[in-house]
N, C-alpha and C positions, 0 to 999 in steps of 0.2 A: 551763499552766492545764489541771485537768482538772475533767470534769464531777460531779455527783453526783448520782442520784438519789432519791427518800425516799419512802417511802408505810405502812399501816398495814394491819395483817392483825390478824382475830381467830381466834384458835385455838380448837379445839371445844371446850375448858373454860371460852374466854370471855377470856382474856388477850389484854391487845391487845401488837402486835410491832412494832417499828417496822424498816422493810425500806431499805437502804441500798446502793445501785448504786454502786462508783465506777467511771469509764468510763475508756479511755488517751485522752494529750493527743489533741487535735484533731476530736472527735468533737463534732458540733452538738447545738446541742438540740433542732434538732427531729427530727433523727433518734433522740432521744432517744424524745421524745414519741411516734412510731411504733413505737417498740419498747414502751412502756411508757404506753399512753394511760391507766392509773390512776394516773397519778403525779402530787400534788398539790402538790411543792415540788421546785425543782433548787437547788443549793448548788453554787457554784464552791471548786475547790481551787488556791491560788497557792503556789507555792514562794518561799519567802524564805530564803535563807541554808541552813542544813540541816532545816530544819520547814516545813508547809503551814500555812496561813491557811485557815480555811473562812468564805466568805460565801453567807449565802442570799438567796432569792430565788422569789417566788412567780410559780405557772406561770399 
């Protein structure tokens, strides 16, 4: 399982970005949260077979 993080930046001409962390297995979220206190969504990453599964989930 790895983590993911999500958030949204606007660029000077006004486009909005959307900013996507992904973290190695075993990393907590709340260490996440410490690292990245603007981050309003994490998403888990599971391995199944040869492909990931993304589930979100708000912080």
């Amino acid at each position: 399982m790895r983590r993911v993080a999500e958030h949204q930046k606007h660029t000077l001409d006004g486009e909005e970005l959307s900013i996507l962390t992904c973290y190695e297995e075993g990393v907590r979220k709340e260490d996440i949260k410490k690292e990245n206190p603007f981050t309003k969504s994490h998403g888990i990453l599971i391995f199944k077979g040869n492909s990931y599964d993304y589930l979100t989930e708000r912080a």
